[in-house]
C-alpha positions in Angstrom: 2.0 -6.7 18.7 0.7 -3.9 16.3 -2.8 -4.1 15.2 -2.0 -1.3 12.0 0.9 -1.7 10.2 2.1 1.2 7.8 3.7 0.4 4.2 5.8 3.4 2.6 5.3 3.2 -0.8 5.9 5.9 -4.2 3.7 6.6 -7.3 6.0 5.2 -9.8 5.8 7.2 -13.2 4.2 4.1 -15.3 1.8 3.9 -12.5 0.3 7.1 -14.2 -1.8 8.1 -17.0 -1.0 11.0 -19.2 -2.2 13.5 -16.7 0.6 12.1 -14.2 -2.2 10.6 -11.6 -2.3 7.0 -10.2 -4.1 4.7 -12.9 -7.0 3.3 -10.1 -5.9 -0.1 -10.9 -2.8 -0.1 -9.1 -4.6 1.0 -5.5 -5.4 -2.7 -5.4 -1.6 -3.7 -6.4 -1.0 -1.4 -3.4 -3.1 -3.3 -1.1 -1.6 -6.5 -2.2 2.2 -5.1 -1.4 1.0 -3.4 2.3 -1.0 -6.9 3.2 1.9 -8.6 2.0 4.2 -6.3 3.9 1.8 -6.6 7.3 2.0 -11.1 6.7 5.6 -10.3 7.2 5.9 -7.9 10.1 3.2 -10.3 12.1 5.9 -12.9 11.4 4.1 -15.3 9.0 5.3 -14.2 5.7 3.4 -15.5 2.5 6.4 -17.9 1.5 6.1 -19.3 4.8 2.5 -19.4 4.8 2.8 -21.3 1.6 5.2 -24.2 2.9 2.7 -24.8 6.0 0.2 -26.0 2.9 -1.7 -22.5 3.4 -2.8 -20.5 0.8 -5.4 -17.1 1.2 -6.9 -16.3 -2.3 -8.7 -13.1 -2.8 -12.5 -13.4 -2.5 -12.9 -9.8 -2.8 -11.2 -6.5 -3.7 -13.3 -3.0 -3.0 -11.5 0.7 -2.8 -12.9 4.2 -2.8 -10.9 7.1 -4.3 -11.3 10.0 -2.6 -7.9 12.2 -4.2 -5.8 11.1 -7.0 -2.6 10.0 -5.8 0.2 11.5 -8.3 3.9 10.6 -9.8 5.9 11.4 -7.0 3.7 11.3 -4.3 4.9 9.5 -1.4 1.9 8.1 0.3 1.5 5.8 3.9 -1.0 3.0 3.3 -2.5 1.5 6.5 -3.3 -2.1 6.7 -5.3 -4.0 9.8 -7.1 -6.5 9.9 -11.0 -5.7 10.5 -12.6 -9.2 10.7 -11.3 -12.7 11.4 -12.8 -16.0 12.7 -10.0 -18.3 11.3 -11.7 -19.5 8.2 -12.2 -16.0 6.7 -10.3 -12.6 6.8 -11.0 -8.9 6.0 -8.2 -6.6 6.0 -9.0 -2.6 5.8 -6.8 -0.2 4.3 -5.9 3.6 4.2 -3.9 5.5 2.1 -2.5 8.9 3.3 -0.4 11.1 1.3 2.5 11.0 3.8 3.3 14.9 3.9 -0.4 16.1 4.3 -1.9 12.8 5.6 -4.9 13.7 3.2 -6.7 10.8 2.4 -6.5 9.5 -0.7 -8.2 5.8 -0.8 -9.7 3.5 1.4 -10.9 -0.6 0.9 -10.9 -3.5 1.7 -10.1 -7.3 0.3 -11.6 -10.3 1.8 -9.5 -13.8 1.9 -10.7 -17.4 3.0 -7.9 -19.7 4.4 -7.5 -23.2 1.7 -5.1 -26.2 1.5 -3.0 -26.2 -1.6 -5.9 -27.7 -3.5 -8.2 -25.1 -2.6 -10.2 -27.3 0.3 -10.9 -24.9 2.7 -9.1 -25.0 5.9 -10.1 -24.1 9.4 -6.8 -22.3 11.0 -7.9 -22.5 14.4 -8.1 -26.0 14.1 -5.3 -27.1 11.8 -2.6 -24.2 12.6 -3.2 -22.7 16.2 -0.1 -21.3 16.1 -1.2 -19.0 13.2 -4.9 -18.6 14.7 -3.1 -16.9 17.5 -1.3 -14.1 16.0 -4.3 -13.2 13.7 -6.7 -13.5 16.2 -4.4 -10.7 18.3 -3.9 -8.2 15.9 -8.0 -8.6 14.8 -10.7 -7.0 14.5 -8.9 -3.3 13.8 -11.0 -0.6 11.9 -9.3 2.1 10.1 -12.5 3.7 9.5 
């Protein structure tokens, strides 16, 4: 199974700001839509997630710009997870313009595991099944 997964995306034109870059904002929207995308592609997509009674809120969001991404700009954004003991995940990320590959942002966003009423919940314990894929595909650095 792959341990990076790659989400295509375009800079939408009210993603900008008057001087046609990337508002910073939406590099975190990004994140959400490649781990989203990578939830999927491991075969455990959030809908499904949801109906097993297993939600993953965001405990923390960081990302550092490094070049402005720009309306029309087609950029690759790398997703992995980096850390993982079945309570608590990190998953890395890289974004790449995809013609250049120049780096444009990296981050990170931190995610516990909780029951529908927010009790946390061990995965290992309570869904193996799921403890196993993540626990294949982790730790990953991307940088």
């Amino acid at each position: 199974m792959e341990k990076i997964h790659v989400y295509e995306r375009d800079a939408y034109y009210y993603e900008t700001d008057k001087m046609s870059v990337v508002h910073h904002s939406n590099y975190i929207r990004w994140f959400e839509e490649a781990r989203v995308n990578f939830m999927k592609k491991v075969g455990y997509p959030y809908d499904f997630m949801e109906s097993q009674g297993i939600m993953m809120p965001v405990l923390s969001a960081q990302c550092s710009y490094k070049n402005s991404v720009q309306f029309g700009d087609t950029v690759l954004i790398y997703a992995s997870i980096s850390k993982f003991n079945g309570f608590k995940m990190e998953v890395q990320y890289k974004i790449c313009d995809k013609k250049t590959g120049e780096l444009r942002a990296t981050g990170s966003t931190t995610h516990c595991f909780t029951d529908m009423s927010m009790k946390p919940l061990r995965i290992k314990k309570n869904h193996p099944e799921i403890f196993k894929i993540f626990d294949e595909v982790s730790p990953t650095e991307l940088f």
